[in-house]
VEXDREN-2710 file (C-alpha; in Angstrom, 1 decimal):
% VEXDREN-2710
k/r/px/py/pz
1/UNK/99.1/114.3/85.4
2/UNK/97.3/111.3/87.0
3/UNK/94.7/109.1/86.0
4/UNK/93.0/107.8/88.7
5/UNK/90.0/105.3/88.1
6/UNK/88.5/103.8/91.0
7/UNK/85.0/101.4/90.6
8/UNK/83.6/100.6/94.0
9/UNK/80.7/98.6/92.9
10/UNK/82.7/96.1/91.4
11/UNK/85.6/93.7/92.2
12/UNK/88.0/95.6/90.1
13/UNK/89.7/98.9/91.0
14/UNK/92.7/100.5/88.5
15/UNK/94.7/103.3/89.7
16/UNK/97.5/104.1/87.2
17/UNK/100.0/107.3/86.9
18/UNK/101.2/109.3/83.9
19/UNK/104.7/110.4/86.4
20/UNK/105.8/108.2/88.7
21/UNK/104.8/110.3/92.1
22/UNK/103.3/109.3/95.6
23/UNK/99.3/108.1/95.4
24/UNK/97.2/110.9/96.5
25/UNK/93.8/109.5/98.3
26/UNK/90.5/111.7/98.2
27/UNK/89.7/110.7/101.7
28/UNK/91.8/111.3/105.2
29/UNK/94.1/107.7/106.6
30/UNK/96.7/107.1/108.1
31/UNK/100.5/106.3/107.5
32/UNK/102.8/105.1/109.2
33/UNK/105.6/104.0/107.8
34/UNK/108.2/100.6/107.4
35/UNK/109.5/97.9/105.5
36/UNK/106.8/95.9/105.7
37/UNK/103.2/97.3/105.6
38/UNK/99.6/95.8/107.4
39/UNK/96.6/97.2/106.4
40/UNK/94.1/98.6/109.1
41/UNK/90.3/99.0/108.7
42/UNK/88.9/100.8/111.6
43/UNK/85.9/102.8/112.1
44/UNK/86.8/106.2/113.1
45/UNK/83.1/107.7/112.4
46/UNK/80.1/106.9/113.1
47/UNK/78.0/106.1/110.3
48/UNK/75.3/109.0/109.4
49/UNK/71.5/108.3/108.6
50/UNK/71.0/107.6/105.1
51/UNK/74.6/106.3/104.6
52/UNK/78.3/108.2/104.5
53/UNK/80.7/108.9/107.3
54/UNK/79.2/111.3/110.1
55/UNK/81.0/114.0/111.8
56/UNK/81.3/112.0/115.2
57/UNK/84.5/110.3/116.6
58/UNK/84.1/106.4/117.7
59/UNK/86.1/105.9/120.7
60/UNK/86.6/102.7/121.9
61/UNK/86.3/100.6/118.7
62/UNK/88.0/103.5/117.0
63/UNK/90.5/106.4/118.4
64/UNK/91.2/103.7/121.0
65/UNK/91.6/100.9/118.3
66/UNK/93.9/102.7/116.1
67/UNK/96.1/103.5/119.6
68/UNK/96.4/100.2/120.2
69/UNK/97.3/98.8/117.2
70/UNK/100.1/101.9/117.0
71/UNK/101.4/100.7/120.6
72/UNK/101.6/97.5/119.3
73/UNK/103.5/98.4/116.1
74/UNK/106.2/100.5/118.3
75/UNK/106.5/98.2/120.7
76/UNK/107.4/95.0/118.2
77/UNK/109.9/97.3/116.2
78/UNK/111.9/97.7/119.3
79/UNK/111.6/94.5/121.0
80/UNK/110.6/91.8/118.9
81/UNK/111.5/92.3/114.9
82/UNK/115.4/91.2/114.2
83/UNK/116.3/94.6/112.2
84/UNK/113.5/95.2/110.1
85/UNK/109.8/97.6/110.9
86/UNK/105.8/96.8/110.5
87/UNK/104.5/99.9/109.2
88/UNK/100.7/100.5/108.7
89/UNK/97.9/102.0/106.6
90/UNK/94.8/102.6/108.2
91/UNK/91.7/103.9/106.5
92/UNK/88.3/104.7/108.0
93/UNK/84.9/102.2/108.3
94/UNK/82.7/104.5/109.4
95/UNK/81.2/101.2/110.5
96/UNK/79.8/100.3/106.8
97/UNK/80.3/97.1/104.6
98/UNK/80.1/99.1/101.8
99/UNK/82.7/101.9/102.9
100/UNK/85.4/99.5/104.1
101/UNK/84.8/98.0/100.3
102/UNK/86.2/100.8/99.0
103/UNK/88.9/101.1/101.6
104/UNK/89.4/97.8/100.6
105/UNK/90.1/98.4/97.3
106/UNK/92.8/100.5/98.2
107/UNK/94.8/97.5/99.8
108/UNK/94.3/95.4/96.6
109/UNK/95.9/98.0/93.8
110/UNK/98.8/96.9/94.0
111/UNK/97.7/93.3/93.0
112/UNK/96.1/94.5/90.0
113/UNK/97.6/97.0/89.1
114/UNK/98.2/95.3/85.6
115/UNK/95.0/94.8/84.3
116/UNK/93.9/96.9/81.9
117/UNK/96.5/99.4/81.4
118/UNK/96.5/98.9/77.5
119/UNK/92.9/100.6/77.9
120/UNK/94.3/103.8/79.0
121/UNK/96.1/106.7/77.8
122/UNK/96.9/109.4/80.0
123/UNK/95.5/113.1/79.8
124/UNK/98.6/114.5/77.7
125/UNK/98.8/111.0/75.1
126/UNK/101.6/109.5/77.3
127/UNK/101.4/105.8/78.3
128/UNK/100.1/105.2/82.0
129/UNK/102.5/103.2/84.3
130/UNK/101.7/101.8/87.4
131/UNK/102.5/102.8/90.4
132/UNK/106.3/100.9/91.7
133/UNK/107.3/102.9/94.7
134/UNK/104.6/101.8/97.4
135/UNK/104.7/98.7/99.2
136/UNK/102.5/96.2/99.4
137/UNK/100.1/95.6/102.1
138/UNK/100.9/91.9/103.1
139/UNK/97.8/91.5/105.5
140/UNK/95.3/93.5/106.9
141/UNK/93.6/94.2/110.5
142/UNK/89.9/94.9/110.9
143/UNK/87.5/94.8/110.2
144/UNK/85.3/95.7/113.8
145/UNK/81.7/94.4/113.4
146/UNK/80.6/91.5/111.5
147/UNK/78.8/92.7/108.6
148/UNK/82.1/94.9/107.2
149/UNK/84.5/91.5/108.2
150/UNK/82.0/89.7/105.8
151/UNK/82.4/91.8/102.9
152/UNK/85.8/92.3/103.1
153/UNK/86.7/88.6/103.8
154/UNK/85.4/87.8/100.4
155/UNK/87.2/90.1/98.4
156/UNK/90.6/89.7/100.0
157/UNK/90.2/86.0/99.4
158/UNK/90.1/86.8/96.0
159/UNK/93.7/88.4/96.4
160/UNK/95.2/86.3/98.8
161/UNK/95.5/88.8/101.7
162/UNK/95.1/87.7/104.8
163/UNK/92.9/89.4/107.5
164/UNK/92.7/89.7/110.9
165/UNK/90.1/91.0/113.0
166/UNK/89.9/91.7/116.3
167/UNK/86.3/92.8/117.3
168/UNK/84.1/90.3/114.6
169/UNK/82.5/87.3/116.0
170/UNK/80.1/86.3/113.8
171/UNK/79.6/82.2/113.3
172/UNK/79.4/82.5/109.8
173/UNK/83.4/84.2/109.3
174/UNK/84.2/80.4/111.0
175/UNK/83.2/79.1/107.2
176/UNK/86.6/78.5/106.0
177/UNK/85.5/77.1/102.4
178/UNK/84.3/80.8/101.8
179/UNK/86.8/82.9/104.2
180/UNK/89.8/81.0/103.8
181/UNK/92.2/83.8/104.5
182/UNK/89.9/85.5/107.3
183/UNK/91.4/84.5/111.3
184/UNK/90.6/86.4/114.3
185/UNK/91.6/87.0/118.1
186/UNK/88.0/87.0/119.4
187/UNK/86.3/83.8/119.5
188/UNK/83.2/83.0/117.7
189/UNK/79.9/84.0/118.9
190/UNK/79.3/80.1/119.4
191/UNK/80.5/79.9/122.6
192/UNK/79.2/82.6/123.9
193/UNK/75.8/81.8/122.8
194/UNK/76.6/79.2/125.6
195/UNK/77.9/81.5/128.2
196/UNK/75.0/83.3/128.0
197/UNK/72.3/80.3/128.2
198/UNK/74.2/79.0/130.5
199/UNK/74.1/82.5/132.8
200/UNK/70.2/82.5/132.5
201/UNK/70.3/78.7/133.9
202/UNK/72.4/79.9/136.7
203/UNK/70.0/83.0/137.4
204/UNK/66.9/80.6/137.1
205/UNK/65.8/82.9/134.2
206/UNK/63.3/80.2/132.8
207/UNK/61.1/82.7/130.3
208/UNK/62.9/85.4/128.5
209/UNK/62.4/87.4/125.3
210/UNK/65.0/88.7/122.3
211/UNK/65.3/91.4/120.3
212/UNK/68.4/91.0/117.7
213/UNK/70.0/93.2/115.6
214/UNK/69.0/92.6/111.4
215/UNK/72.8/91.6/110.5
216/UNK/74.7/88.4/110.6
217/UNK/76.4/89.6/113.9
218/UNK/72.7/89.7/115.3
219/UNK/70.7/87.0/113.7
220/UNK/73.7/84.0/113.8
221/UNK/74.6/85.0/117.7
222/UNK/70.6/85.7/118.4
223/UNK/69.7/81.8/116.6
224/UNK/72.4/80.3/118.5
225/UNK/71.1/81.3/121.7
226/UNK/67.8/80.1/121.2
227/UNK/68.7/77.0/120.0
228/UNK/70.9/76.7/123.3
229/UNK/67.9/77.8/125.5
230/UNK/65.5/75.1/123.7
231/UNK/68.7/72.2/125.0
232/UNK/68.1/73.9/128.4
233/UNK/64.8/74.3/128.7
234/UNK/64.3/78.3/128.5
235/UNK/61.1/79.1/127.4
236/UNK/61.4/81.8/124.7
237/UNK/57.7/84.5/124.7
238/UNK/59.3/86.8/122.0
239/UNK/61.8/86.8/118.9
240/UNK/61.6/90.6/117.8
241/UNK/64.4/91.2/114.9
242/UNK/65.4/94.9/115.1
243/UNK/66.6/96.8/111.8
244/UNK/69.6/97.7/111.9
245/UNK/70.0/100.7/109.2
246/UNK/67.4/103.4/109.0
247/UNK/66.8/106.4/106.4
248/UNK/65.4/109.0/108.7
249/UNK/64.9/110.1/112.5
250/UNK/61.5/109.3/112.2
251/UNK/62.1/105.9/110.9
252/UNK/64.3/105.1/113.6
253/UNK/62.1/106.2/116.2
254/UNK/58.8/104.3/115.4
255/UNK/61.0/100.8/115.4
256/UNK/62.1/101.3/118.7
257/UNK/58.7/102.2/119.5
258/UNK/57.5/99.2/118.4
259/UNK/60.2/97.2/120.1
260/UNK/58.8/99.1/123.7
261/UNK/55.6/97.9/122.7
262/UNK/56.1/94.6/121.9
263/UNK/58.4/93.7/124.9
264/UNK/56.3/95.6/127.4
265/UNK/53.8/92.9/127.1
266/UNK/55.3/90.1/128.6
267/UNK/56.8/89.4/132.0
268/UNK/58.2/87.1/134.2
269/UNK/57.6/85.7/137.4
270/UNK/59.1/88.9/139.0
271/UNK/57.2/91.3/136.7
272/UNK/59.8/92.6/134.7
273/UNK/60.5/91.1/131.4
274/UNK/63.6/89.2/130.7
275/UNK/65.4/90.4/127.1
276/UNK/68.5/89.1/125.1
277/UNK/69.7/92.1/123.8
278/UNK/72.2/90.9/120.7
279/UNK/73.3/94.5/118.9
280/UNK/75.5/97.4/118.6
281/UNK/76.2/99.6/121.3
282/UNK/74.7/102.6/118.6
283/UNK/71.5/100.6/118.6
284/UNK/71.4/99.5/122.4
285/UNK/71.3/103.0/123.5
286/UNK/68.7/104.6/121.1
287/UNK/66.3/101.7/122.1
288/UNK/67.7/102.5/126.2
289/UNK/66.8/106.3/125.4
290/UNK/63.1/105.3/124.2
291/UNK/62.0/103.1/127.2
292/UNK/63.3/106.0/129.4
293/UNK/61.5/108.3/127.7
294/UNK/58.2/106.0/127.4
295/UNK/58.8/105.6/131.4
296/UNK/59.8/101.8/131.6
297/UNK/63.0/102.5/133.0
298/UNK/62.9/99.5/135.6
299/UNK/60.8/97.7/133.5
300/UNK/63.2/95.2/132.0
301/UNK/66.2/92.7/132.8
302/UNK/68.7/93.2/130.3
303/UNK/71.1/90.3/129.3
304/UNK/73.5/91.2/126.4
305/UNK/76.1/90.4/123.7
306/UNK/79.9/91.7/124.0
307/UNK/79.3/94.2/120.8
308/UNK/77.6/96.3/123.7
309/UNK/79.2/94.9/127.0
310/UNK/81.5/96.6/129.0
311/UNK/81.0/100.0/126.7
312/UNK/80.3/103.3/127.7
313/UNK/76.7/105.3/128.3
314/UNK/77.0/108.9/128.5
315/UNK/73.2/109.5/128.4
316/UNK/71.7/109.6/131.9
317/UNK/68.7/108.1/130.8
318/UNK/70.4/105.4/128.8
319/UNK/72.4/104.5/131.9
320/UNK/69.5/104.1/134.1
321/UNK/67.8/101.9/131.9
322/UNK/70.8/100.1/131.4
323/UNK/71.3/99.5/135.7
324/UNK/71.5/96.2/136.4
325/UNK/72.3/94.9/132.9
326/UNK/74.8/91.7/132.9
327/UNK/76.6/91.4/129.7
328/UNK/79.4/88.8/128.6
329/UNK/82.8/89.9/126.8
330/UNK/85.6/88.2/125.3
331/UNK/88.0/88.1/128.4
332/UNK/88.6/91.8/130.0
333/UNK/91.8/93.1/131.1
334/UNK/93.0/95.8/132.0
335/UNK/96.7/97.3/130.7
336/UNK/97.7/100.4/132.6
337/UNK/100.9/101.1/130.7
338/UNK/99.0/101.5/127.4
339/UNK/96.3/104.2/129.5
340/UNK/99.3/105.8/130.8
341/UNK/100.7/106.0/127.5
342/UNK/96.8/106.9/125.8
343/UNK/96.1/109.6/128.4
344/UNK/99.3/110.9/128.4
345/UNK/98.4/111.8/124.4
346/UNK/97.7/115.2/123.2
347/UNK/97.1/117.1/119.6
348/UNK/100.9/118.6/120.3
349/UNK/102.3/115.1/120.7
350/UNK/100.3/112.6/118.5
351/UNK/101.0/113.7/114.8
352/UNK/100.6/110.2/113.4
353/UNK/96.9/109.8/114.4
354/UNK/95.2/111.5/111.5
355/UNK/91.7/111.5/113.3
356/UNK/93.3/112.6/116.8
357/UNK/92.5/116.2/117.0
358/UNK/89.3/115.5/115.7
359/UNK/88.3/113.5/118.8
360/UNK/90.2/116.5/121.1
361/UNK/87.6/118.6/119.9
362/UNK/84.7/116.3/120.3
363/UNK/85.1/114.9/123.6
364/UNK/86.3/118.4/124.7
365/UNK/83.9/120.1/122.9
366/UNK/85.8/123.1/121.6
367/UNK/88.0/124.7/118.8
368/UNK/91.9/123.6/118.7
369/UNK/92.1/127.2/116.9
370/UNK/90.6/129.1/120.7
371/UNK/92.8/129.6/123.4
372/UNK/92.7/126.6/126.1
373/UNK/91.6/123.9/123.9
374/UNK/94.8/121.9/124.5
375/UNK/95.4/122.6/127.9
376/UNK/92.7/119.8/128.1
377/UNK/94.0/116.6/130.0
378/UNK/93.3/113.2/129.6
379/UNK/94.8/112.2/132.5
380/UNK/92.7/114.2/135.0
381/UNK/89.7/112.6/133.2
382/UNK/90.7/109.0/134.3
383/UNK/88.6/107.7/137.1
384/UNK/85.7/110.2/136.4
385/UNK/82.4/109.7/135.8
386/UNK/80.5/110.1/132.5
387/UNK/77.9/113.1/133.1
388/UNK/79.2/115.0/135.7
389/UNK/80.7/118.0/136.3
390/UNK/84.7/117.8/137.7
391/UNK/87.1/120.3/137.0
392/UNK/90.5/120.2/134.2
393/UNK/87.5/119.8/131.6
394/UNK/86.5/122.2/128.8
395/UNK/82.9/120.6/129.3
396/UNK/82.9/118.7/132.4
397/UNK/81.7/115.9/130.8
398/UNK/83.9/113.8/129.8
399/UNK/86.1/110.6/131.2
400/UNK/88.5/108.8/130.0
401/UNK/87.0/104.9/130.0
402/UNK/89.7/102.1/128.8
403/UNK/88.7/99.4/126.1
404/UNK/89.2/96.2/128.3
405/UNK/89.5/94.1/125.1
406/UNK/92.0/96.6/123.4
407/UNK/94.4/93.9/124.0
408/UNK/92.5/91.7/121.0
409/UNK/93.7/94.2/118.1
410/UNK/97.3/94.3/119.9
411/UNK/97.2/90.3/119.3
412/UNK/96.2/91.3/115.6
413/UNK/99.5/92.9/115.2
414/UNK/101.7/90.6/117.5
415/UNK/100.3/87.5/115.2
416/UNK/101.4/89.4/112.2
417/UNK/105.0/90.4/113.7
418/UNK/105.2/86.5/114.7
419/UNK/104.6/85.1/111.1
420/UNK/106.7/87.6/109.2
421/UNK/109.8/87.0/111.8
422/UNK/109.5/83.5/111.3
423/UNK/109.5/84.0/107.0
424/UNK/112.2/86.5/108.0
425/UNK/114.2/83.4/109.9
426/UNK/113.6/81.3/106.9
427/UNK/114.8/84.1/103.9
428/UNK/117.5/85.7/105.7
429/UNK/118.7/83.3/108.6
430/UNK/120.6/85.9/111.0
431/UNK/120.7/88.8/108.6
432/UNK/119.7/91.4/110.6
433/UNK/116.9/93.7/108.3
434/UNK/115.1/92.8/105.3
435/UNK/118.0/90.6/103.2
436/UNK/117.2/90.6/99.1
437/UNK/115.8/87.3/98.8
438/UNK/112.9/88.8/101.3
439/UNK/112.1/92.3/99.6
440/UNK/111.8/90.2/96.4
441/UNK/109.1/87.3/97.9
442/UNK/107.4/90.1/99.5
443/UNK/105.8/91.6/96.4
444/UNK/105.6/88.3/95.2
445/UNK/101.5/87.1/94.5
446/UNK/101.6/83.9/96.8
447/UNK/103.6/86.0/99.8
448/UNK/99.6/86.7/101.1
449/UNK/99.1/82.5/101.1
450/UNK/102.9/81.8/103.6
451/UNK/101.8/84.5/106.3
452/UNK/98.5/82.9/106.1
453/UNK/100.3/79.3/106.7
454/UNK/102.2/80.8/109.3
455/UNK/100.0/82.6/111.1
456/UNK/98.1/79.2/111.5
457/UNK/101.1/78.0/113.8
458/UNK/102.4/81.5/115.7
459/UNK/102.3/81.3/119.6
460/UNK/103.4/83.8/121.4
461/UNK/102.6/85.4/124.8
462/UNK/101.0/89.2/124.7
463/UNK/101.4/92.0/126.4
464/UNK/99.1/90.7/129.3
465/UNK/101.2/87.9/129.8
466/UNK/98.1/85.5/128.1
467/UNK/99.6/82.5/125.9
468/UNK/97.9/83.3/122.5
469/UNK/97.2/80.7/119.6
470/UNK/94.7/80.4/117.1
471/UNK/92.3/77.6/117.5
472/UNK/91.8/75.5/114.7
473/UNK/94.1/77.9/113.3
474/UNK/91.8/80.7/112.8
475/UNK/89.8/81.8/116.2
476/UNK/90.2/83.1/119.8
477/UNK/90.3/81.2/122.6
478/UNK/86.8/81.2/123.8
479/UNK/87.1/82.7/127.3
480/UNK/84.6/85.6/128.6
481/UNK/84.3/88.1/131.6
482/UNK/80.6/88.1/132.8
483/UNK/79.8/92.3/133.1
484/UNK/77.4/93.9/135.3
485/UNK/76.3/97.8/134.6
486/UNK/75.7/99.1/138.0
487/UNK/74.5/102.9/138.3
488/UNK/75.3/103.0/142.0
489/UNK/77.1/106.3/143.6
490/UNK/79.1/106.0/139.8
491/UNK/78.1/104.3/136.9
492/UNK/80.4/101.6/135.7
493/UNK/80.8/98.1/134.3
494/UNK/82.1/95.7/136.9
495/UNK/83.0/92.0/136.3
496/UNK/81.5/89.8/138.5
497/UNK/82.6/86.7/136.6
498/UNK/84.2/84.7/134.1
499/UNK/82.7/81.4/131.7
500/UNK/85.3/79.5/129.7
END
C-alpha cells in the first residue's frame, strides 16, 4: 500500500512506498525510457480561465515541442551516444508557473527522498522506504514562456539540476547569482529589444505606442525597448500594460476593450497607429479578435515580439488584423526531415506521445472511437491554408504549419547528449555503455553541478548544420529572422530579413 504525500505550496515534496513498486502519478506524462533520464516541462494544454489545465491541445510550443525533443532523443542514441540511451520524462505546463511547480516537484523526489521518513508509518504499521528503482532526472528541458522558467529556475537551483530552455527569453533568467543552474538556446530578449528599435529606425517609425503583457516576459522585453527607442530618438505616445491572467470571459473582454480604446486614439503621420505588441500568441489574438469586431481592422501597424512571431492564426478575423504585422524571431529554419517524419505520425504509429491522440481529435475534430477518424493525414494538410476548405480533412480546416524554431528544443537535448558523453569519456574511457564508476556518480548529489560545468563548454553543430555554443556559457546566440504576416491569396509568415 502506498503513501504518497505531495505539498505543492511549499519547497518540500515526500513520496515514500510501503512495497517497493513503480511510482504511479495522478496526472497523464510521458515516458520514455534509458539509462540516463532528462526531464521535460512542456505545455501540452492551454491554460483554462480561472486556473487548471484546459481541454485544448497547444501545438507548436507543445505536440510539436514534445516531437522534437523525441526526434532528438532517437536521433543521438543512434548516432551520437558511445553505447549508452537519453531517456525522458515529460509532464505537462499547461502554460502555468504554478503547474510546472508541481511537475517540478516530481523531478526533485528523488533528491529528497530522505527527509522525513522517520515521520511516517505506512497504512498497515510497516516502515515506509523510499523509492530505489527509478532513475534520476540529471537535467531538465523547458520550461516555454518566462514566467514558468522563473519559478522553476529557483527551485531547481536549490537541488542542483540543471535546466534548459528553449522558448524563455526573459532578461531577468540572464541573473546568474539567482539562476545559476538555468542556460538556454534562445537568446535574451536584450538583443532583440535592439532588433526591434533598430527595425522602427529603418522603417522611419518615429512615434509608436506599446501594449505589454503583465509578466516578466512582457514588462523586461517591453522596458528594454523603450529604453532603446529613447537612445534613438522614438517618440513613445502610449505604455498600456495588458493583464495577463483573467477570472472570467467578461473580465477578459472589457481589458481588451480598453486596450482598443486607448490605442485608437493616437496616430501617426500615416493615420494608423504604430504598436509594440510584446505578449503571448493566446493574448495577441484575443486582442486581434476585438479590434475586428470593434471595426479597426486596418487601423493599426503591428510590430511584435517572437513569443507571437511566425505562429499561426486560424481565426479569419484575427488574421486580417494581423496583415501586415512584422515580427522578429530567434533565427527561423526550416527542417524538412523532421516534417516528413511529424506528418508522417499517426494515433496507430506514435504510442509514446501520451497527448498524441488527443491533438488527432482536436485538429481533426472527431472521435478516434467513429469510423474514419484515422484515415486523417497530416501529410495532405502540408502546404494548406488555415480556414479553408481542401479535401483528405475530417473538418477542412486544418494545416499542418512547422515550428521554425523547433530546432532550439532539439539544441536542448543535443547540449545534454554533448555534456553527458564527455563525463562518459572521462568515467569510462572507451567502455562502450554506462561502466560502474558512472551509474554510481550519476545518482550522486553534485552529478547535477558537472553537467552544469560541462554544458558551459559543449560545441557541437545541430541538425541544421548551425555551430552551437552557449554565450557566456548560458545563452543563445543572438541572431533573429525579421517576419512579415501577409494575408495575400494565402495567409502566411514570410521572412523578409534577418538582424544579428
Amino acid at each position: 500500500m502506498r503513501t504518497n504525500i505531495q505539498t505543492f505550496g511549499a519547497v518540500t515534496v515526500f513520496l515514500f512506498v510501503c512495497f517497493p513498486s513503480l511510482l504511479t502519478l495522478g496526472f497523464k506524462y510521458l515516458n520514455l525510457t534509458g539509462d540516463i533520464i532528462i526531464g521535460g516541462l512542456l505545455p501540452m494544454h492551454h491554460l483554462k480561465e480561472g486556473g487548471g489545465c484546459s481541454e485544448t491541445i497547444v501545438e507548436n510550443d507543445g505536440i510539436q515541442a514534445l516531437e522534437g525533443m523525441l526526434y532528438a532523443v532517437r536521433k543521438i542514441n543512434s548516432e551520437v551516444l558511445p553505447g549508452f540511451k537519453l531517456g525522458v520524462v515529460v509532464m505537462d505546463t499547461c502554460f502555468s508557473d504554478t503547474i510546472a511547480l508541481e511537475r517540478t516537484m516530481e523531478f526533485i523526489k528523488q533528491k529528497i527522498k530522505m527527509q522525513g521518513i522517520n515521520f511516517w508509518t505506512c497504512e498497515d504499521g510497516s516502515e515506509p522506504k523510499a523509492i530505489e528503482d527509478e532513475n534520476y532526472v540529471v537535467g531538465v528541458i523547458g520550461a516555454t514562456s518566462s514566467v514558468e522558467s522563473i519559478q522553476v529556475a529557483s527551485l531547481l537551483r536549490l537541488f542542483k539540476i540543471p535546466q534548459i530552455s528553449y522558448r524563455s527569453t526573459s532578461p531577468e533568467l540572464s541573473d546568474k547569482g539567482r539562476y545559476d543552474y538555468f542556460k538556454r538556446t534562445v537568446p535574451s530578449d536584450i538583443y532583440q529589444s535592439v532588433a526591434i528599435v533598430e527595425l522602427l529606425r529603418k522603417l522611419k517609425w518615429t512615434y509608436i505606442t506599446g501594449v505589454f503583457e503583465d509578466s516578466s516576459y512582457g514588462e523586461q522585453g517591453y522596458q528594454l525597448v523603450l529604453k532603446a527607442a529613447s537612445q534613438q530618438g522614438i517618440c513613445v505616445a502610449i505604455s498600456r500594460k495588458m493583464k495577463r491572467y483573467f477570472s472570467t470571459e467578461e473580465e477578459k473582454k472589457k481589458e481588451m476593450n480598453d486596450i482598443v480604446d486607448v490605442l485608437s486614439g493616437y496616430n501617426n503621420t500615416n493615420g494608423k497607429v504604430v504598436v509594440v505588441l510584446y505578449a503571448y500568441l493566446d493574448l495577441v489574438e484575443v486582442l486581434f479578435q476585438t479590434i475586428y469586431e470593434r471595426g479597426y481592422s486596418k487601423r493599426f501597424i503591428w510590430v511584435g515580439s517572437d513569443a507571437w512571431a511566425a505562429r499561426d492564426f486560424t481565426k479569419p478575423g484575427v488574421q486580417i488584423v494581423a496583415d501586415g504585422a512584422i515580427a522578429l524571431l530567434p533565427l527561423a529554419k526550416e527542417m524538412p526531415d523532421f516534417d516528413d517524419y511529424f506528418s508522417s505520425l499517426t494515433p496507430d504509429n506514435n504510442k509514446d506521445n501520451s497527448w498524441f491522440k488527443e491533438y488527432w481529435a482536436q485538429i481533426f475534430n472527431c472521435s478516434l472511437t467513429t469510423q474514419g477518424c484515422t484515415q486523417n493525414s497530416l501529410e495532405k494538410s502540408k502546404g494548406q491554408t488555415p480556414g479553408r476548405n481542401y479535401s483528405g480533412k475530417a473538418n477542412g480546416t486544418y494545416a499542418y504549419q512547422p515550428d521554425l524554431n523547433i530546432y532550439f528544443v532539439m539544441d536542448a537535448v543535443l547540449a545534454y547528449a554533448h555534456a553527458l558523453k564527455a563525463i562518459h569519456f572521462v568515467e569510462c574511457h572507451e567502455e562502450r555503455g554506462l561502466c560502474e564508476r558512472m551509474k554510481r556518480n550519476v545518482s550522486q548529489p553534485n552529478f547535477g553541478t558537472r553537467v552544469l560545468k560541462e554544458l558551459e563548454n559543449v560545441e557541437f553543430t545541430n541538425f541544421i548544420g548551425l555551430k552551437f555554443k552557449f554565450v557566456n556559457g548560458s545563452e543563445g546566440q543572438p541572431r533573429y529572422s525579421i517576419m512579415q504576416y501577409r494575408t495575400t491569396r494565402t495567409p502566411k509568415w514570410k521572412q523578409i530579413g534577418t538582424f544579428g
